[in-house]
Backbone as a chain_set.jsonl record, in Angstrom:
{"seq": "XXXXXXXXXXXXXXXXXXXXXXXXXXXXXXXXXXXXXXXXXXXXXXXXXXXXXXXXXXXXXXXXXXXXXXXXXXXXXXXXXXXXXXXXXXXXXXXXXXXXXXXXXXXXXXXXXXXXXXXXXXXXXXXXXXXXXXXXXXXXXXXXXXXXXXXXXXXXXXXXXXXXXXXXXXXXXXXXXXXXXXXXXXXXXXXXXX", "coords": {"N": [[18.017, 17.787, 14.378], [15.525, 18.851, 13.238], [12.392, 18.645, 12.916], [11.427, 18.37, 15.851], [9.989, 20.734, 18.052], [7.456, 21.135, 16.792], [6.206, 18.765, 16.415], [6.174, 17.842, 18.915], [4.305, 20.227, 19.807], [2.064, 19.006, 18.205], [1.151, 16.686, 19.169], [0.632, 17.58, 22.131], [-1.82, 19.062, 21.025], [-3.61, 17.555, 20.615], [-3.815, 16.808, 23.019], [-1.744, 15.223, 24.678], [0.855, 14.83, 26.913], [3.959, 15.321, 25.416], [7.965, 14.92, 25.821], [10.443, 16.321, 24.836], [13.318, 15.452, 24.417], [17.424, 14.993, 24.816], [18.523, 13.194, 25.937], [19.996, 10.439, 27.167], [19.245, 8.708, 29.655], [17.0, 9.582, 29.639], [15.35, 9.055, 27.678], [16.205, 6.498, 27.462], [13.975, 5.237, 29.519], [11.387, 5.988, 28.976], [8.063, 5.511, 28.029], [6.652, 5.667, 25.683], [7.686, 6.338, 22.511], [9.309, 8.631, 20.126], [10.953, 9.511, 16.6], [11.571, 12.122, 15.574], [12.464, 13.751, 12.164], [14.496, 15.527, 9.773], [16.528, 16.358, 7.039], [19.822, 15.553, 6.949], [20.535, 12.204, 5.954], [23.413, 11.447, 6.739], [24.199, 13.195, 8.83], [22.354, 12.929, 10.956], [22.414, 10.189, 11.814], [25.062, 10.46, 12.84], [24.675, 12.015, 15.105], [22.807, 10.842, 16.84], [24.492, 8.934, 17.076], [27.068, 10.125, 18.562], [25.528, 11.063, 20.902], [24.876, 8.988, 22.257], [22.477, 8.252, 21.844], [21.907, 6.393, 20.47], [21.499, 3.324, 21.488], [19.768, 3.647, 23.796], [17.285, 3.582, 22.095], [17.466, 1.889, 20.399], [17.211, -0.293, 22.651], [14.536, 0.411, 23.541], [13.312, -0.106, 21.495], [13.71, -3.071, 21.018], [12.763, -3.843, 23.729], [9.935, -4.007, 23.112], [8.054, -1.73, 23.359], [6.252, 1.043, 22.691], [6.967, 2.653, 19.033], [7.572, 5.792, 17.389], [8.432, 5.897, 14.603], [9.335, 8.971, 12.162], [9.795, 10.479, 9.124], [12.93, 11.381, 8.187], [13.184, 9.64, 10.28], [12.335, 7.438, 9.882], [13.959, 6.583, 7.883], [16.424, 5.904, 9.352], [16.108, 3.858, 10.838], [16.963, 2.137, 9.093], [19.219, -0.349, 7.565], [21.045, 0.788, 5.897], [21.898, 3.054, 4.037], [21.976, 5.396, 0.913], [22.531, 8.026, 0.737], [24.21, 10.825, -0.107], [26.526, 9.363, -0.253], [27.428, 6.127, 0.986], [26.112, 5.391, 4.65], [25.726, 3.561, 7.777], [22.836, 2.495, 9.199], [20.378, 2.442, 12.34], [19.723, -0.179, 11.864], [17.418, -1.548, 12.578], [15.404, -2.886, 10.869], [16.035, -4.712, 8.39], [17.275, -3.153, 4.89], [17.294, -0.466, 2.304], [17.756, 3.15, 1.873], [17.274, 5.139, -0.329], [17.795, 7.166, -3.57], [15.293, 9.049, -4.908], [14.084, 8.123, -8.567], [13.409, 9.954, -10.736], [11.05, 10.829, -13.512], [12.021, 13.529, -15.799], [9.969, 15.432, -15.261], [9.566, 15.944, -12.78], [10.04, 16.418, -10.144], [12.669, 17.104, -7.579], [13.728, 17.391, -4.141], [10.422, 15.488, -3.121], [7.575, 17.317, -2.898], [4.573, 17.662, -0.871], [0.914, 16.985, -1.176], [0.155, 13.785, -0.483], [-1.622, 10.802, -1.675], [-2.274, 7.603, 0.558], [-2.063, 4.274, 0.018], [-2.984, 1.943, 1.67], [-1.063, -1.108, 2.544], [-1.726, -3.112, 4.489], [-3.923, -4.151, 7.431], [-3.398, -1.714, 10.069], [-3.141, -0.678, 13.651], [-2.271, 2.251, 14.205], [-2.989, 3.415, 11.765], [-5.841, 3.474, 12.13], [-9.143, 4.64, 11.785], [-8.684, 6.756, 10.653], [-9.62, 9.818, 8.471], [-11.087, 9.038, 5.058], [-10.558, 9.61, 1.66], [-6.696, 8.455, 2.568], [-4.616, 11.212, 3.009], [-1.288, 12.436, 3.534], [1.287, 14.742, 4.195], [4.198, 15.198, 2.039], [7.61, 15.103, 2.49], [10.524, 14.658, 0.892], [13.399, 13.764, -0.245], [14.874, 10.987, -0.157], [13.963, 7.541, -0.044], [12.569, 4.573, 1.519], [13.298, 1.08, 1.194], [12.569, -1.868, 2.078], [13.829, -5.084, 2.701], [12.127, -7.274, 3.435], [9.082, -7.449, 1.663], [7.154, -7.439, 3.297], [6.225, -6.185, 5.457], [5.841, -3.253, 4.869], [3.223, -1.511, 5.651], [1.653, 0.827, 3.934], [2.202, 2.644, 0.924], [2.682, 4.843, -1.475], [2.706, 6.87, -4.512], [4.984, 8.342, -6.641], [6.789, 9.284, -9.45], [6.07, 6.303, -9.229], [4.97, 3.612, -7.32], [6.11, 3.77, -3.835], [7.54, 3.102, -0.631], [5.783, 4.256, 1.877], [4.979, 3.605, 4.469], [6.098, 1.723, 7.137], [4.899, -1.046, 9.658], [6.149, -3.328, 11.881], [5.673, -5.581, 14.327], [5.957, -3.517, 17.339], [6.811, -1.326, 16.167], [6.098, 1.436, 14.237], [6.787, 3.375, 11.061], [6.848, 6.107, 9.279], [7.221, 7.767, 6.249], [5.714, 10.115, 5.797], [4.938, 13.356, 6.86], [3.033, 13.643, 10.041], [2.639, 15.591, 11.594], [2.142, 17.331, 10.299], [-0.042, 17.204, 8.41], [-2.679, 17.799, 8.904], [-5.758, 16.793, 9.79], [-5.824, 13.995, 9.759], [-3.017, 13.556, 9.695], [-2.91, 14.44, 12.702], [-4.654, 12.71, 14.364], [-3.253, 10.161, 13.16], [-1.002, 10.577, 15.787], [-3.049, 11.203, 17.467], [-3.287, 8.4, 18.114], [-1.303, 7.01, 18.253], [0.105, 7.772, 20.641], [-1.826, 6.396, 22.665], [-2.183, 3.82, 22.136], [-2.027, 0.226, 22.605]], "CA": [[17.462, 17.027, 13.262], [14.597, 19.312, 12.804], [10.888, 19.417, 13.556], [11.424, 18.281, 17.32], [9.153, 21.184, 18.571], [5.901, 21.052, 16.055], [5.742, 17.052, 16.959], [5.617, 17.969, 20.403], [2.692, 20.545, 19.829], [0.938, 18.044, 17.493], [0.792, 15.878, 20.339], [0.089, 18.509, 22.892], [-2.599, 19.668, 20.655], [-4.551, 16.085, 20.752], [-4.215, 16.355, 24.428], [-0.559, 14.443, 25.276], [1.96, 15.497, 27.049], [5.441, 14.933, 25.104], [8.84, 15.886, 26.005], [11.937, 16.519, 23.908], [15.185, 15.234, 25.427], [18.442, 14.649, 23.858], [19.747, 12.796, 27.252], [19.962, 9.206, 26.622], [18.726, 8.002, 30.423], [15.188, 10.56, 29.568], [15.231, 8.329, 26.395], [15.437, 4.824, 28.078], [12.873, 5.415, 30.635], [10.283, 6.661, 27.435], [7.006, 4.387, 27.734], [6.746, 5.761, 24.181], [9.591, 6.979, 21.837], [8.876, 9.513, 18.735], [12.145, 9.85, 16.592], [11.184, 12.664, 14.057], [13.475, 14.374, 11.854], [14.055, 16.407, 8.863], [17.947, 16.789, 7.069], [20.557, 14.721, 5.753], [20.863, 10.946, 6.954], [24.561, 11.128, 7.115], [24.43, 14.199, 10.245], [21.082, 12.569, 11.992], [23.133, 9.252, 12.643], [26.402, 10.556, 13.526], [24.266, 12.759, 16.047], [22.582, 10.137, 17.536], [25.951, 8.006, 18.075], [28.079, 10.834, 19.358], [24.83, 11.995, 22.063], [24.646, 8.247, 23.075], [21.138, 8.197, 21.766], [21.498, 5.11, 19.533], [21.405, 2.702, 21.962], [18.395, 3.599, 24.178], [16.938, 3.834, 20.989], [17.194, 0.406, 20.094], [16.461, -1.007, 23.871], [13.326, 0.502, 23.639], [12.564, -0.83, 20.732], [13.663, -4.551, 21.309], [11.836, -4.178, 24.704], [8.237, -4.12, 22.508], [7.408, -0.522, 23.746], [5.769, 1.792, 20.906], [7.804, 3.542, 18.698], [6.733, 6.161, 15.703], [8.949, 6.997, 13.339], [8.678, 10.041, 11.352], [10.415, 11.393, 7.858], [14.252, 10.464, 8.367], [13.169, 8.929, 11.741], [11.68, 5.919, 9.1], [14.95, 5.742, 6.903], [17.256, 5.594, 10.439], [15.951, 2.885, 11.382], [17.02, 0.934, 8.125], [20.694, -0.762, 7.0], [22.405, 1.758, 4.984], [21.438, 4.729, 3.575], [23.058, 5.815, 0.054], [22.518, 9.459, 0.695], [25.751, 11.708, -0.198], [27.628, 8.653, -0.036], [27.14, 5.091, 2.262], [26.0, 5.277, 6.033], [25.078, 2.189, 8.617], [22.018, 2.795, 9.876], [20.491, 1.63, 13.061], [19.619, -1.929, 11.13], [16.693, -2.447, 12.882], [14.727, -3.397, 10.051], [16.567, -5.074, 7.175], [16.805, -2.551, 3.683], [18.584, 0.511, 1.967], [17.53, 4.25, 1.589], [18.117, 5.276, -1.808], [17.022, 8.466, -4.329], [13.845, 8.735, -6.4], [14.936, 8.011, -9.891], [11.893, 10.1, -11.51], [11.032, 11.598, -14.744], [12.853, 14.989, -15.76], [8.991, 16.45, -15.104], [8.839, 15.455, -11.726], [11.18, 17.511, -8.84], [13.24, 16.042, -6.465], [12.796, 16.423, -3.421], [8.798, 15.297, -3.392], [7.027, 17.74, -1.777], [3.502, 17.652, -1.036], [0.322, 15.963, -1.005], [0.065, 12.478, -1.486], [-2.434, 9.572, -1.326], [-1.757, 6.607, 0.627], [-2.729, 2.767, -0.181], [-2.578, 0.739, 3.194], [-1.062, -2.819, 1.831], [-2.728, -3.952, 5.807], [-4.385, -3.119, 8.443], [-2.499, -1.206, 11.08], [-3.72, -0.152, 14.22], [-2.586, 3.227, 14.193], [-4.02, 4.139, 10.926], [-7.343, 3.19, 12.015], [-10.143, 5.947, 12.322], [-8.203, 8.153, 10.124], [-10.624, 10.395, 7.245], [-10.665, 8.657, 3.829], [-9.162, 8.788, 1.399], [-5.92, 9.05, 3.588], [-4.069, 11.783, 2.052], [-0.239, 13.194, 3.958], [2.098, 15.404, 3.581], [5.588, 14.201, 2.51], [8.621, 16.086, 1.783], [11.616, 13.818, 1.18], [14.194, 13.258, -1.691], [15.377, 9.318, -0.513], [12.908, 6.863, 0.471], [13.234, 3.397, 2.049], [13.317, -0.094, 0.258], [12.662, -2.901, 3.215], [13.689, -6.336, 2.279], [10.93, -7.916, 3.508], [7.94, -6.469, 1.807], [5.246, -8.117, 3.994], [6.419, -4.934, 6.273], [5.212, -1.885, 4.044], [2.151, -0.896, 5.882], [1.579, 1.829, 3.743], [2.336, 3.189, -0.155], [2.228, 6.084, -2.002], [3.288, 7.586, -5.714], [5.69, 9.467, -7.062], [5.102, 8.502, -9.747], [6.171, 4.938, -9.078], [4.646, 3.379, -5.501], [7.462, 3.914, -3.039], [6.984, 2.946, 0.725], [5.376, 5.494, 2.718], [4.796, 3.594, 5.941], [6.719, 0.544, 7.386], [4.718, -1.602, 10.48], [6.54, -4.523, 12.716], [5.386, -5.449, 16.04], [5.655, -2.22, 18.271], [7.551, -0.174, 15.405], [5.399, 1.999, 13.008], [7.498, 4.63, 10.687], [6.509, 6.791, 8.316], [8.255, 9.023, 5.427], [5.254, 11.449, 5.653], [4.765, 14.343, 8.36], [2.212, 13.734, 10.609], [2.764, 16.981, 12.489], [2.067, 18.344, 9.279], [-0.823, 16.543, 7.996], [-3.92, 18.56, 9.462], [-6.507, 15.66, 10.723], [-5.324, 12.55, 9.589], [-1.496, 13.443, 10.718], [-3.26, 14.498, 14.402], [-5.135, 11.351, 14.529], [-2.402, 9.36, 13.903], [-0.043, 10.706, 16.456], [-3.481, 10.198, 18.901], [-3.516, 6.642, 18.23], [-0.147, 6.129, 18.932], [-0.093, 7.986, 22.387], [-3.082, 5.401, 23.27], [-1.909, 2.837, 21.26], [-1.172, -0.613, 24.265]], "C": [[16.104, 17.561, 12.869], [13.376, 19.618, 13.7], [10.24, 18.697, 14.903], [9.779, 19.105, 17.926], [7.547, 20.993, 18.145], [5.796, 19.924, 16.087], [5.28, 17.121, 18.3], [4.006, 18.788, 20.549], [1.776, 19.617, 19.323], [0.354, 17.132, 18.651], [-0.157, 16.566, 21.61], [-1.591, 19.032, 22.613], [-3.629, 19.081, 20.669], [-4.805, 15.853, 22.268], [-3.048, 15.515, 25.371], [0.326, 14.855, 25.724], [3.115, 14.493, 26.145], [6.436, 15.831, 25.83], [9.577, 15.201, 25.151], [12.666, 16.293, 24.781], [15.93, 14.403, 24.307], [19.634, 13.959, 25.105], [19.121, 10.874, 27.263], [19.449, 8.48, 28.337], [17.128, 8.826, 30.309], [14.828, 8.8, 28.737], [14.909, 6.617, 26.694], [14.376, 4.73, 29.028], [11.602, 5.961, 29.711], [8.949, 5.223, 27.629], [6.931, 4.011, 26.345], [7.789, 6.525, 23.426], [9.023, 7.304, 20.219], [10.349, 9.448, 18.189], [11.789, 10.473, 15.085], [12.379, 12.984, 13.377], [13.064, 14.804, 10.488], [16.111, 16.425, 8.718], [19.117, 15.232, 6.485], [20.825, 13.411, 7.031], [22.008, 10.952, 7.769], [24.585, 12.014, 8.84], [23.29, 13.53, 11.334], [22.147, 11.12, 12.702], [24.26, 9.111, 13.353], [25.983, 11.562, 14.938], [23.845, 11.838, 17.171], [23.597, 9.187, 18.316], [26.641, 8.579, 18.788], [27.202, 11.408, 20.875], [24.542, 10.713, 22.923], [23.322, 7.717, 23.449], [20.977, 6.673, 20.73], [21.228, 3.662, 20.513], [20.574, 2.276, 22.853], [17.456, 3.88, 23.127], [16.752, 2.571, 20.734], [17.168, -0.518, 21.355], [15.492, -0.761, 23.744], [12.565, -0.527, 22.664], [12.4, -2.693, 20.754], [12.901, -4.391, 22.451], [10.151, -3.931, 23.962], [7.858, -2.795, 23.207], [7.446, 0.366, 22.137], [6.424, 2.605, 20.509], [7.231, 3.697, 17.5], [8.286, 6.686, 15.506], [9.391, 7.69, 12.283], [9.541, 10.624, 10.286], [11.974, 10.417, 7.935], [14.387, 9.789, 9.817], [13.179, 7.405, 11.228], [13.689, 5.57, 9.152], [15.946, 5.485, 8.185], [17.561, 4.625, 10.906], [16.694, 1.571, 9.94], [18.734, 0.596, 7.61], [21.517, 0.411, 7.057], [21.396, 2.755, 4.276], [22.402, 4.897, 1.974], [23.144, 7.551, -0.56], [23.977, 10.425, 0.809], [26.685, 10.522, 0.273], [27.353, 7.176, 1.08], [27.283, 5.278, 3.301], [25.446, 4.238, 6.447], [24.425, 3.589, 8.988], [21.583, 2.157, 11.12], [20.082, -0.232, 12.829], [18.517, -2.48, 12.333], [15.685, -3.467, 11.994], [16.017, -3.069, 8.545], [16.089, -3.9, 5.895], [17.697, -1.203, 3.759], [17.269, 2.096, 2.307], [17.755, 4.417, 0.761], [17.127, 6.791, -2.43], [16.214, 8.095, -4.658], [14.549, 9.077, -7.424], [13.659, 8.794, -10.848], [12.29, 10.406, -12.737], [11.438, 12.936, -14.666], [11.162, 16.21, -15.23], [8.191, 16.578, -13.908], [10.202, 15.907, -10.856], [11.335, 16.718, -7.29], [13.767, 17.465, -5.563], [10.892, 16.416, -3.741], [8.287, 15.977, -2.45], [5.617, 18.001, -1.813], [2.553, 16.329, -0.445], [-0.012, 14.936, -1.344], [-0.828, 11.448, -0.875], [-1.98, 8.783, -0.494], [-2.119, 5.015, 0.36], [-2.345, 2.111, 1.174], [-2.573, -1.055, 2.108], [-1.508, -3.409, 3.254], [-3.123, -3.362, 6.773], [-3.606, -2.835, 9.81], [-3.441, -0.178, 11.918], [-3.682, 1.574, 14.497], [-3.158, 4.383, 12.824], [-5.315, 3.873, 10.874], [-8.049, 4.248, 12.216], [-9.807, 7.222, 11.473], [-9.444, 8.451, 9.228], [-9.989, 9.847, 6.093], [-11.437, 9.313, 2.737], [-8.431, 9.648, 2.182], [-4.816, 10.091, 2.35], [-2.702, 12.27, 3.643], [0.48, 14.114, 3.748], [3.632, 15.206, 3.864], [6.524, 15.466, 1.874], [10.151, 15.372, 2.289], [12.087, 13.871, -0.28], [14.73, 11.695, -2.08], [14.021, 8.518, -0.086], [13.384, 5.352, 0.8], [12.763, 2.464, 1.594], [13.408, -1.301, 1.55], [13.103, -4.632, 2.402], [12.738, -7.333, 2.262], [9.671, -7.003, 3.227], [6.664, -6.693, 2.514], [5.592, -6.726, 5.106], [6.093, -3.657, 5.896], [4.141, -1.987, 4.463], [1.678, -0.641, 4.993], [2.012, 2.024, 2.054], [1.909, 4.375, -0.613], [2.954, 6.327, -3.441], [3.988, 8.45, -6.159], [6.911, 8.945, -8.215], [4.961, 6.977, -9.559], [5.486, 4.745, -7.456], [6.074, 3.147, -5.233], [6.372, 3.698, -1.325], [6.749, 3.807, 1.353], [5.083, 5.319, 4.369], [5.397, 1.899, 6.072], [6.003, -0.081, 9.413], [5.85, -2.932, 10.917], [6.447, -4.641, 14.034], [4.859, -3.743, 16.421], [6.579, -0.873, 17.24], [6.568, 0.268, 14.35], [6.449, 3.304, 12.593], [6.485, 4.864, 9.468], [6.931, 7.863, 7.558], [7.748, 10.296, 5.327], [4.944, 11.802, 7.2], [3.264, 14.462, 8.928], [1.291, 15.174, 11.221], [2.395, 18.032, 11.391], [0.584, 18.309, 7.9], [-2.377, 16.842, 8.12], [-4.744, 17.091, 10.264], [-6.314, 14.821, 10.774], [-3.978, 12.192, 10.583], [-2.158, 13.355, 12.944], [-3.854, 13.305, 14.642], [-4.577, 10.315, 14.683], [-1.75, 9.352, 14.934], [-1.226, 10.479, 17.782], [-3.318, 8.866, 18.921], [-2.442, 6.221, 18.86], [-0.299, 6.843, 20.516], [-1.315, 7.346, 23.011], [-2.927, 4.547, 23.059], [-0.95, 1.674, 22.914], [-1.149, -1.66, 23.138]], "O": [[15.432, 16.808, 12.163], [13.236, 20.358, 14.674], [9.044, 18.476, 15.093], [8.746, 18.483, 18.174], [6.628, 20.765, 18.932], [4.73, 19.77, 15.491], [4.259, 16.607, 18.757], [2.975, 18.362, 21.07], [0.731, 19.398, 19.936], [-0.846, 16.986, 18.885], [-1.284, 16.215, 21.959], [-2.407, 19.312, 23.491], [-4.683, 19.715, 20.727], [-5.623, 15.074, 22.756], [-3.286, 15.186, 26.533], [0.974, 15.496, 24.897], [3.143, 13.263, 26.175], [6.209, 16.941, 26.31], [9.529, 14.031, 24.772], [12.7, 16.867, 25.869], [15.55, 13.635, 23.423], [20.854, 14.07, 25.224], [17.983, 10.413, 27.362], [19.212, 7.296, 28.097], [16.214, 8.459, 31.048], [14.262, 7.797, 29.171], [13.994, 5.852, 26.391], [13.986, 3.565, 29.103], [10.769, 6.472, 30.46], [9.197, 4.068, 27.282], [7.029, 2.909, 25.806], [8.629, 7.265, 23.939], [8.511, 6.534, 19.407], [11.187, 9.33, 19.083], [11.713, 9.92, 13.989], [13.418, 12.561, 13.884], [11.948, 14.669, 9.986], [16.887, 16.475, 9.673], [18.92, 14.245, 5.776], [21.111, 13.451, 8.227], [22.028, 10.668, 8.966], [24.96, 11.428, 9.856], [23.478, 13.699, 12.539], [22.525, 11.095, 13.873], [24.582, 8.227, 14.148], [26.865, 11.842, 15.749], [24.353, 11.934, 18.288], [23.636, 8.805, 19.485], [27.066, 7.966, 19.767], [27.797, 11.992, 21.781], [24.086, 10.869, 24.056], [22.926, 7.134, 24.459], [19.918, 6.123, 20.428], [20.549, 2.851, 19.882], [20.359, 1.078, 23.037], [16.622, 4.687, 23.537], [15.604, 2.165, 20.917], [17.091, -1.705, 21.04], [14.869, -1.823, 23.763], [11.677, -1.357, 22.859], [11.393, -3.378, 20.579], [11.884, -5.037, 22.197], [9.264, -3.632, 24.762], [6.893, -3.113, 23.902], [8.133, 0.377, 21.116], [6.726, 3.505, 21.294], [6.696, 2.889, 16.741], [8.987, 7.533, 16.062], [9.885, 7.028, 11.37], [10.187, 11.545, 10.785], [12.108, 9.201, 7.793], [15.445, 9.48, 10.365], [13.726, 6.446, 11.773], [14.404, 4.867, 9.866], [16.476, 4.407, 7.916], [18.658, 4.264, 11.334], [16.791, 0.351, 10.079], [19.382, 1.59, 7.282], [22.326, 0.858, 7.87], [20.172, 2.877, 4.227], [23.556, 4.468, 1.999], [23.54, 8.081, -1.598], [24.613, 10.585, 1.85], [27.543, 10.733, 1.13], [26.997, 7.549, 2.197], [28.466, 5.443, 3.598], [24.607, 3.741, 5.696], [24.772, 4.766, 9.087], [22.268, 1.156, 11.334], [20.214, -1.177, 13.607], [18.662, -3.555, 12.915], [15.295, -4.571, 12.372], [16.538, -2.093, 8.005], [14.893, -3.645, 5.755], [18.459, -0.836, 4.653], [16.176, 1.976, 2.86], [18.808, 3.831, 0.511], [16.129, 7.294, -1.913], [16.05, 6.887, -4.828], [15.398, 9.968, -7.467], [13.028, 8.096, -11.642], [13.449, 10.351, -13.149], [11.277, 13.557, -13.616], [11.239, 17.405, -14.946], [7.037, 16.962, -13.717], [11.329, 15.547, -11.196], [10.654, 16.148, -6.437], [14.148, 18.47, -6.163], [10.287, 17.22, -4.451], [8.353, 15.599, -1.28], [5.264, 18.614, -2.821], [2.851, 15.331, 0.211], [-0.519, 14.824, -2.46], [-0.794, 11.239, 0.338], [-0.774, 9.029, -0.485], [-3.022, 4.912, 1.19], [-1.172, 1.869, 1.462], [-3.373, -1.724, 1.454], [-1.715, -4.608, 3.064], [-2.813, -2.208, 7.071], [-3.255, -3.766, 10.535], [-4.167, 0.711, 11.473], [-4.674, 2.19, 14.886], [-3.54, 5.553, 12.845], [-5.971, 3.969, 9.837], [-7.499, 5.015, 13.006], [-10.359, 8.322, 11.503], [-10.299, 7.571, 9.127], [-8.781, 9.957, 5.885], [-12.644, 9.55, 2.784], [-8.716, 10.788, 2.548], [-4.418, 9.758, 1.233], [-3.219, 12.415, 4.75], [0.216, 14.5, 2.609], [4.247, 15.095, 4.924], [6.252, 16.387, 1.104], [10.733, 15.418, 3.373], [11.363, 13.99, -1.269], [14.953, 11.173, -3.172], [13.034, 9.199, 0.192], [14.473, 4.954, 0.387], [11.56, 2.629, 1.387], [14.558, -1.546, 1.916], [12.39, -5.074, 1.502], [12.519, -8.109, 1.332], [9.218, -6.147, 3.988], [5.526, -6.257, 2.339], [4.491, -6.407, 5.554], [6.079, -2.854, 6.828], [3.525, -2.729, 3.698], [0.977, -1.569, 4.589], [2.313, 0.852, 1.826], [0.877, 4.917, -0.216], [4.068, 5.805, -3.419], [3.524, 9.586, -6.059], [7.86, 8.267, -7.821], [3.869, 6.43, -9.71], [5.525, 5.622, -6.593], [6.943, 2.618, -5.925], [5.211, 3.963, -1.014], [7.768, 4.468, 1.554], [4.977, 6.185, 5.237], [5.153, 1.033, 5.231], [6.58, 0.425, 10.375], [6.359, -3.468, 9.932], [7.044, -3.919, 14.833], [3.915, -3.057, 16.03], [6.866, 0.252, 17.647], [6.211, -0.596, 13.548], [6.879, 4.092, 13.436], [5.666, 4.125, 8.922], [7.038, 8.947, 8.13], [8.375, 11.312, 5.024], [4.782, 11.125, 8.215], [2.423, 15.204, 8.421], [0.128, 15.574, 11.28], [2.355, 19.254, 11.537], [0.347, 19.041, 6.939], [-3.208, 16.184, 7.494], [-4.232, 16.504, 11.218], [-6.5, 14.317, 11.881], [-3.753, 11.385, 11.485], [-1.914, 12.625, 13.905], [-3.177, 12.748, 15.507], [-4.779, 9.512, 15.594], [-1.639, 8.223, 15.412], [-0.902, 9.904, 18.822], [-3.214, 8.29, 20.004], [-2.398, 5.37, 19.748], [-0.871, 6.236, 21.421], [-1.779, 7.936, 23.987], [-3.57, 3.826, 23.822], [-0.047, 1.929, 23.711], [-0.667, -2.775, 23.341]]}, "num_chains": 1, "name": "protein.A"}
């Protein structure tokens, strides 16, 4: 599902050890649990069900231990997906995935740098350099039912959700790992983050 390794340096690079594992007892035993990705919804969730990763996946998360995550790590976590066709997602948080509907002068996927608006305060975007600027590179984006859960916003050109808080779950549609100081900052917070 993608940019596995350059999450791990990002981390590494702040000072954390991470590891990568695709073995579902690594995965339940995780204090903390990253779930980046990069690629089409439909192959990320049928990966995770067939490796036996969906399920310590969502123990962790009902057990209140911290979880980031990152690009199609966000939309994974949400209902359904309507990318190349309807997928269940893991439905931890109520809401769809869907396209950007833009203007013909505006290129799908969105790639680049983009502002963000914090709709509250969230502990791991604290300390970051303002204004917070990311870097996103996505074509669907995620629609939560409950909007008191959007952390986070950003433009293109309409506001679309860019970061989703609840409890011990923070996601985000933009790349941390890819983000120069802000992205590294966040990913310290969360490896400190109790």
């Amino acid at each position: 599902m993608g940019n596995l390794r350059s999450v791990q340096k990002a981390f590494e690079r702040m000072g954390h050890a991470a590891e990568i594992s695709s073995e579902p007892e690594r995965v339940s035993t995780a204090e903390r649990l990253v779930l980046p990705g990069v690629g089409a919804f439909r192959d990320a969730i049928a990966r995770l069900r067939s490796a036996s990763l969906d399920r310590p996946i969502l123990e962790h998360i009902h057990a209140g231990r911290p979880f980031l995550g990152i690009c199609l790590g966000l939309q994974l976590l949400f209902t359904r997906s309507w990318e190349d066709g309807e997928y269940e997602g893991l439905n931890v948080i109520p809401g769809e995935v869907v396209r950007f509907e833009v203007p013909s002068s505006y290129k799908v996927p969105h790639m680049g740098w983009n502002q963000l608006r914090l709709r509250k305060p969230q502990p791991l975007l604290a300390g970051l350099p303002q204004p917070l600027y990311f870097y996103f590179v996505h074509s669907y984006y995620v629609q939560p039912v409950d909007s008191d859960l959007i952390a986070a916003e950003s433009d293109y050109p309409s506001p679309f959700t860019a970061a989703v808080w609840r409890e011990n779950v923070l996601a985000v549609q933009f790349h941390p790992e890819k983000s120069q100081k802000a992205g590294l900052q966040l990913l310290h917070n969360f490896a400190t983050y109790h």
